[in-house]
MARDRENNU-281720 format. One line per 5 residues: number of its first residue (from 1); their letters; for each residue y, x, z of C-alpha. Coordinates in steps of 0.02 Angstrom, whole numbers. Each point is the difference from the previous one (the first is absolute). Example, Ala and Ser with C-alpha at 12.3 -4.5 7.8 and 13.67 -1.06 7.14 Angstrom:
<atoms>
1) as) -225 615 390 | 172 69 -33 $
</atoms>
This chain:
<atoms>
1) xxxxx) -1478 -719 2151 | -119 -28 -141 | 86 -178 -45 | 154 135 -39 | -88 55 -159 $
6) xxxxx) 33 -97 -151 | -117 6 -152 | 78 -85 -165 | -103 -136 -63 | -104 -28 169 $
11) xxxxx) -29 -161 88 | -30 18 173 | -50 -168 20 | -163 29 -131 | -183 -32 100 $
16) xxxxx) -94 66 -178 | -84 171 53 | 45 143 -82 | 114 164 -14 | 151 9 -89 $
21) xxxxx) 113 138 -57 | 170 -25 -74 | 94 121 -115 | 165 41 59 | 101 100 -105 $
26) xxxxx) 164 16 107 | -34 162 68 | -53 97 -159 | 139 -27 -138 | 61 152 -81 $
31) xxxxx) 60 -64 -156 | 174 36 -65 | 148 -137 -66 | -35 51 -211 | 139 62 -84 $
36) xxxxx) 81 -74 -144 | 178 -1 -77 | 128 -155 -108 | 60 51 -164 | 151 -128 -18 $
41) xxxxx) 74 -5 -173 | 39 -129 -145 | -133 -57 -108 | 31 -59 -184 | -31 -192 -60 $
46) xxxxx) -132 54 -120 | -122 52 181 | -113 -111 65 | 49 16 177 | 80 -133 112 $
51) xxxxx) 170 79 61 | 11 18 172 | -181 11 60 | -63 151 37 | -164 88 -64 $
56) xxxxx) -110 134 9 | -3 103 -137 | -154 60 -120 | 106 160 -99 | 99 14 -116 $
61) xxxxx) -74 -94 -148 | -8 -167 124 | 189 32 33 | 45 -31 -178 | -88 -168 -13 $
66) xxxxx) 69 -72 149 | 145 66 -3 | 71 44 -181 | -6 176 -81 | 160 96 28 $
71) xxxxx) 29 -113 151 | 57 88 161 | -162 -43 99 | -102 50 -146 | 94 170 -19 $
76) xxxxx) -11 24 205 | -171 -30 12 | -55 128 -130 | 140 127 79 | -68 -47 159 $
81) xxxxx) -212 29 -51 | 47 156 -96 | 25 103 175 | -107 -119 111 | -150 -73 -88 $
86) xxxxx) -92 -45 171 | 120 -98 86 | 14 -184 39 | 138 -56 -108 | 65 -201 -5 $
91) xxxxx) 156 -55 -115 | 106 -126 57 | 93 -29 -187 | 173 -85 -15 | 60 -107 -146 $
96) xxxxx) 178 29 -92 | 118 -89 65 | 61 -133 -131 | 198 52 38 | -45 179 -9 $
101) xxxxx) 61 116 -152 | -108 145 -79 | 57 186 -25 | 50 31 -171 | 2 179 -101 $
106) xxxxx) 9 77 -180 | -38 115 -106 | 114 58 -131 | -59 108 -132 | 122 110 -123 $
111) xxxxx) -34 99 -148 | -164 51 -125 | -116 107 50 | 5 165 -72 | -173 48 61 $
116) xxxxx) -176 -86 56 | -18 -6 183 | -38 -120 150 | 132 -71 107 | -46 5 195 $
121) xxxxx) 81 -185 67 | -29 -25 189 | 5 -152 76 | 16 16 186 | -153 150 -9 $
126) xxxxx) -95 -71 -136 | 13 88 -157 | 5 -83 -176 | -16 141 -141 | 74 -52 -159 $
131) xxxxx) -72 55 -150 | 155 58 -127 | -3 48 -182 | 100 102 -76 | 137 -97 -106 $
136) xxxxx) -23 -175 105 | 156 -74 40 | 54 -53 171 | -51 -203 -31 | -175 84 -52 $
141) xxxxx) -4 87 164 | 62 -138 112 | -145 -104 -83 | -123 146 37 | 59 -4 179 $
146) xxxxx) -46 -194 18 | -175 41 -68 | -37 136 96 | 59 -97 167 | -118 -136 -57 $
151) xxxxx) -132 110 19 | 27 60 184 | -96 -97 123 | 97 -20 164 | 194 6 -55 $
156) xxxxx) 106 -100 118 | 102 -40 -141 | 33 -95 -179 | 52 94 -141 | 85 -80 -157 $
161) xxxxx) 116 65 -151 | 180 -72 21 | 31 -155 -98 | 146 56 -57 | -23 200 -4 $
166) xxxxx) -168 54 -88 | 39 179 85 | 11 -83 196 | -161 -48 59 | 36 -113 152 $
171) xxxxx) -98 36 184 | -27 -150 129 | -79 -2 162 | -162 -94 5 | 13 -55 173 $
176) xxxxx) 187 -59 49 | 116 41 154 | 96 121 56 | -157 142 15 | -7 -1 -215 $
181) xxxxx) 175 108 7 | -112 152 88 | -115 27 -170 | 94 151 -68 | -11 22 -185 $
186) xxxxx) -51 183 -69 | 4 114 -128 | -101 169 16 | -3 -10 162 | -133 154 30 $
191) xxxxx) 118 116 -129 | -29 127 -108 | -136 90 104 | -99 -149 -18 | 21 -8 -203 $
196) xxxxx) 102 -170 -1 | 154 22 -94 | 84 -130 -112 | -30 27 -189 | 147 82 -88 $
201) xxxxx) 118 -129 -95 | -19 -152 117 | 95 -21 174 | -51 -130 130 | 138 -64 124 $
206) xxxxx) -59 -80 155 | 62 -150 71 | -88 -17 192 | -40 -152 92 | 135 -120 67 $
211) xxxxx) 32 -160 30 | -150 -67 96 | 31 -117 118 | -62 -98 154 | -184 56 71 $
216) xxxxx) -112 -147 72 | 68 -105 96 | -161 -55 56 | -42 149 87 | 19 -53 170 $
221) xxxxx) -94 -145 -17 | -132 81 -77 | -16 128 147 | 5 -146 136 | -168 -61 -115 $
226) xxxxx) -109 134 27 | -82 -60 155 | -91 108 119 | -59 140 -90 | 51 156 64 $
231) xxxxx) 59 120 -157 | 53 175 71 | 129 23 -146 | 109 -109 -99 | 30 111 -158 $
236) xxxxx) 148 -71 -132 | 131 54 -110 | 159 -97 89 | 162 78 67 | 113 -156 -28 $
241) xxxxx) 47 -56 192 | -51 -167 -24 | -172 71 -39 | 6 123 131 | 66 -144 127 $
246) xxxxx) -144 -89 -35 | -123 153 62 | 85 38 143 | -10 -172 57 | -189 -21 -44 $
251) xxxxx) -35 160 120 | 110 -20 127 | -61 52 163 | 67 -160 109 | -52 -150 -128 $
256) xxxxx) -89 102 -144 | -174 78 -19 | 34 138 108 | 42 -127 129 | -129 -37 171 $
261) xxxxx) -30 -170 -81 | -63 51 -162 | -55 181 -2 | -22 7 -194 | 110 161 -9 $
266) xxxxx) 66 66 -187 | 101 114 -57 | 92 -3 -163 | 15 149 -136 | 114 21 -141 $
271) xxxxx) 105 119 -84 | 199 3 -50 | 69 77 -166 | 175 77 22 | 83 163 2 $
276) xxxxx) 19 100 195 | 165 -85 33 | -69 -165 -48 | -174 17 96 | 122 44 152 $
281) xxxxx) 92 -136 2 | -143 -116 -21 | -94 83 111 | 135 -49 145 | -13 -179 -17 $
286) xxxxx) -161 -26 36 | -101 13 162 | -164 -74 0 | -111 89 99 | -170 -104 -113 $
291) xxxxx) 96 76 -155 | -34 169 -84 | 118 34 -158 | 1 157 -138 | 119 64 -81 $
296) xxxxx) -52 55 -160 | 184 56 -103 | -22 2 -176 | -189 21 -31 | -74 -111 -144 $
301) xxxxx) -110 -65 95 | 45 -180 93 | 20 -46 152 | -147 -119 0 | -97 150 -55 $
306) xxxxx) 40 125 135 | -39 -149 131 | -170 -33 -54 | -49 186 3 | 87 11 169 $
311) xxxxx) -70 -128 54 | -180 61 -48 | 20 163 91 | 56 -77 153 | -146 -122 -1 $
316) xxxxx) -130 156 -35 | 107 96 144 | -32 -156 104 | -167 -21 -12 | -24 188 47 $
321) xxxxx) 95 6 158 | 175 -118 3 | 65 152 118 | -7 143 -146 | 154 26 -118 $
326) xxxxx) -5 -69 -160 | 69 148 -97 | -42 167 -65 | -166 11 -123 | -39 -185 78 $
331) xxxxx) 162 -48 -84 | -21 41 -186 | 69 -148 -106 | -33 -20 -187 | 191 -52 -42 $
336) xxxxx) 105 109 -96 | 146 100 95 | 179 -41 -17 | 72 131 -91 | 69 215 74 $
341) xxxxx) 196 -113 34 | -68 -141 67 | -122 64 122 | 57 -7 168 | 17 181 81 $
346) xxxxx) -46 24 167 | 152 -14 96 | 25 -175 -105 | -184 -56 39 | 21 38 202 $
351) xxxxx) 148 -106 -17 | -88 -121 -72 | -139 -16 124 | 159 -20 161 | 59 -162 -145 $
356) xxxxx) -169 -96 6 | -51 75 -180 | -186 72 -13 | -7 173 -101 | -103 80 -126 $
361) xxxxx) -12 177 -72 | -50 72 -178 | -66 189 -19 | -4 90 -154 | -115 -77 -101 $
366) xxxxx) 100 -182 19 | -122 -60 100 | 72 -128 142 | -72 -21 187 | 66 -91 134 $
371) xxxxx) 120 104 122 | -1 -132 150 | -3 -173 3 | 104 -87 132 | 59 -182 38 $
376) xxxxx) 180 -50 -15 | 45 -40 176 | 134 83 50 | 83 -98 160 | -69 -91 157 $
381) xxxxx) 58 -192 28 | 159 98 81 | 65 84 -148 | -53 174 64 | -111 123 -83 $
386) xxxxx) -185 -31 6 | -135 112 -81 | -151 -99 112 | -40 -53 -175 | 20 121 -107 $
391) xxxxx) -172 78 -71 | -120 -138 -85 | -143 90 76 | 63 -65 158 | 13 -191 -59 $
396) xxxxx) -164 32 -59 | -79 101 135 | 48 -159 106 | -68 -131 -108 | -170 75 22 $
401) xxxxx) 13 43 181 | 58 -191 43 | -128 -88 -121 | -151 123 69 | 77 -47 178 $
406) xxxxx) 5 -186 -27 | -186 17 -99 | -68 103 174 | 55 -124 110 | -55 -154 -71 $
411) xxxxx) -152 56 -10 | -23 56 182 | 89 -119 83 | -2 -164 -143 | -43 -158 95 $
416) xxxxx) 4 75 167 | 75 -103 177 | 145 98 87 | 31 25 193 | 98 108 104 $
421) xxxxx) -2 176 20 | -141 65 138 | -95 -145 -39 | -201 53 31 | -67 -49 -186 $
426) xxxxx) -205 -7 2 | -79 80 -148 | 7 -98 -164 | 118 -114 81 | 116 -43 -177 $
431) xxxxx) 156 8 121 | 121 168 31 | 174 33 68 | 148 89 -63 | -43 162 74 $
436) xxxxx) -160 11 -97 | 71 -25 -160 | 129 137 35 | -133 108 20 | -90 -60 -172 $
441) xxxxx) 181 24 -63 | -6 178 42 | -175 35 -43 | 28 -68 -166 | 164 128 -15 $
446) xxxxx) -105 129 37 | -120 -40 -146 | 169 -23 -106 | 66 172 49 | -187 72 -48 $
451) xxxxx) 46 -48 -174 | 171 73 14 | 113 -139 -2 | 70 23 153 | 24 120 140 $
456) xxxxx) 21 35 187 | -131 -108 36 | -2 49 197 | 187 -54 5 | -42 -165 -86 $
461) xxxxx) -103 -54 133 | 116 45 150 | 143 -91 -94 | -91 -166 -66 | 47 -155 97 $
466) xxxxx) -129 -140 -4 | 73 -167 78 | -95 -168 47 | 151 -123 -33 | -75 -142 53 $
471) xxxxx) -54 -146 -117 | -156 106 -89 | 135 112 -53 | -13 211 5 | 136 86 -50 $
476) xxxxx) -10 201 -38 | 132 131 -20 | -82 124 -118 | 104 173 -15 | -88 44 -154 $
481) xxxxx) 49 174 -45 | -48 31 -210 | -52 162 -55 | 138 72 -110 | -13 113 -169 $
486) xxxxx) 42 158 -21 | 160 14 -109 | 78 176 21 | -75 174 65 | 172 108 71 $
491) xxxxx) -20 197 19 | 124 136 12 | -49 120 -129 | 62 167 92 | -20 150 -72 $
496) xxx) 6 171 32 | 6 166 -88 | -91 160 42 $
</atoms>
């Protein structure tokens, strides 16, 4: 049997004396697929970035160069590196599209200040303080509030005094589309508690963001670019369906990267401004299970904002253990809280999470941290219920298992001959038979279920199906069972009295 032992890089035909070893690797890889995530956002025309090709990203200071400061990727990627500092992070930035329209908002200011004081402008959670003298007029401060915007770094929009009315200082999107209506303006926004409180005299009447139209249209192109490269999260600030369409489509699990042929997985992040009823209804339309959506009410802080720090603690959660809950202490965002009538009590938020919406909480101190995050399938191909989906720490519990799966078996079984089961296979013989790579398959489950992201490893094993179907071809039926989190400790609290 010793012509059964193949060496790599031997010539058995060689009459030269001598002893040679080969290397072979196959049997001792232990590395891990890395992790990295896809900020997907709009870039300005001033970056130096070509639109549509992805790129890894070197912080927050290389963000504004290639992409434009105040630009959505720009403002991600510093959200993003703010909470996650360590991880792999690539941008895949999107240019306007030349038929879309930017958001448009004002400022109107009334009055003469009575008294010096600052002026506490928000826009989105950004706050502009506004220097104001006693005895300036309202054109004075509507200037002021231009100068003092020029002065903030990393504003995602334009400000400019009316042409027309010196006390209306106009506000414009930077990037355009649809996503530039989200940017709420604000006006002491923390309160009295926090000392911001408009100077007496003057009043300041906020017009919000409207009127943006049309997000890329390029988007889907753009994802159908990106090649290979696996990228465990797609994080972005679109809710339009068109952009959502696009998503679904890239992950799908028949034709997309979750699909046999291309095993590039994905799952996309954002967030959704609206009040309860509105997050509701939205919530009911969509069911993706590669999507995970927020709903974030009124709270200053944008969409895009919430999805980059979302998308930063599920990335840190992921790198951890996929299997654990991304919640709790592990959850803490930096974002600002929607205010005591628009946050969603709990009744609200449970109803929420059976609508496809995702759900955060704020304690006392205003600080925010994810509830649950869940996808938004809802229904199976039939119409019927289906909550298969429903936790992201399953979709990403899985991504792991199949890509460490796929990594194991390659390299034990890569460039190996096939013949039937009960086939007598001499040692180092590169040849094996569906049986023995069942048995790999459940020796490698065993490993995964050591690292807790699975279970019922014994049951595994009695249920997995391994299938020589002819033509080279195995085929396995692998009753993966994920671990599951623990969401809710019950107890009867029952009492007596002595």
């Amino acid at each position: 049997m010793s012509d059964s032992i193949t060496i790599p890089g031997y010539s058995a035909n060689t009459r030269v004396p001598g002893i040679r070893f080969a290397l072979d690797n196959s049997k001792a890889n232990s590395g891990t697929a890395g992790r990295r995530v896809l900020i997907v956002g709009q870039m300005l025309a001033n970056g130096s970035a070509t639109a549509g090709a992805a790129s890894i990203s070197a912080g927050p200071s290389d963000a504004v160069k290639k992409y434009g400061a105040g630009s959505q990727c720009a403002l991600m990627v510093t959200r993003y590196m703010l909470l996650d500092s360590q991880g792999e992070v690539w941008v895949l930035p999107l240019a306007d599209d030349a038929a879309s329209v930017a958001a448009k908002g004002s400022l109107t200011v009334s009055g003469t200040a009575a008294a010096s004081g600052t002026l506490a402008l928000y826009f989105g959670d950004v706050l502009v303080p506004v220097l104001v003298t006693s005895g300036d007029t309202a054109a004075a401060v509507a200037a002021n509030i231009v100068l003092a915007a020029s002065g903030i770094t990393g504003l995602a929009v334009s400000l400019a005094v009316d042409g027309t009315t010196a006390a209306k200082v106009n506000v414009t999107a930077l990037n355009k589309g649809a996503a530039g209506n989200d940017i709420l303006l604000g006006l002491n926004v923390l309160g009295t508690a926090a000392g911001q409180a408009t100077p007496s005299g003057i009043t300041v009447t906020l017009t919000q963001m409207t009127g943006g139209t049309q997000n890329p249209t390029g988007l889907s192109s753009a994802l159908s670019g990106l090649g290979n490269r696996v990228y465990d999260l797609f994080i972005h600030p679109y809710t339009d369906a068109a952009s959502l369409t696009a998503f679904r489509q890239a992950f799908d699990n028949l034709t997309g990267r979750w699909s046999p042929d291309e095993q590039i997985y994905g799952h996309g992040i954002t967030a959704y401004r609206g009040t309860y009823g509105q997050a509701t209804a939205f919530g009911l339309t969509q069911n993706d299970p590669h999507t995970t959506i927020m709903g974030i009410s009124d709270s200053p802080s944008s969409p895009m904002d919430w999805a980059a720090e979302i998308g930063a603690r599920a990335a840190m959660s992921m790198r951890t253990n996929p299997a654990l809950p991304i919640t709790g202490v592990a959850g803490v965002l930096n974002v600002l809280p929607p205010t005591d009538a628009g946050r969603f009590i709990a009744s609200q938020r449970n109803s929420l999470l059976w609508d496809g919406m995702s759900t955060h909480t704020v304690d006392d101190s205003g600080t925010v941290a994810i509830e649950r995050l869940i996808t938004t399938y809802q229904t199976n191909a039939g119409g019927q219920p289906d909550d298969s989906y429903l936790g992201i720490e399953t979709l990403l519990t899985a991504e792991v298992c199949l890509q460490d799966m796929q990594a194991y078996l390659s390299s034990q079984f890569g460039g190996y001959g096939l013949v039937a089961d009960g086939t007598t296979i001499g040692a180092g013989a590169k040849f094996t038979t569906a049986q023995l790579i069942g048995k790999a398959v459940v020796a490698r489950y065993r490993w995964q279920a050591t690292q807790y992201w699975v279970q019922n490893a014994d049951i595994f094993a009695r249920n997995l199906v391994a299938q020589n179907a002819g033509g080279g071809t195995v085929k396995l039926l692998m009753p993966y069972d994920f671990a599951n989190q623990l969401w809710q400790i019950a107890g009867n609290c029952q009492f007596v009295k002595s």
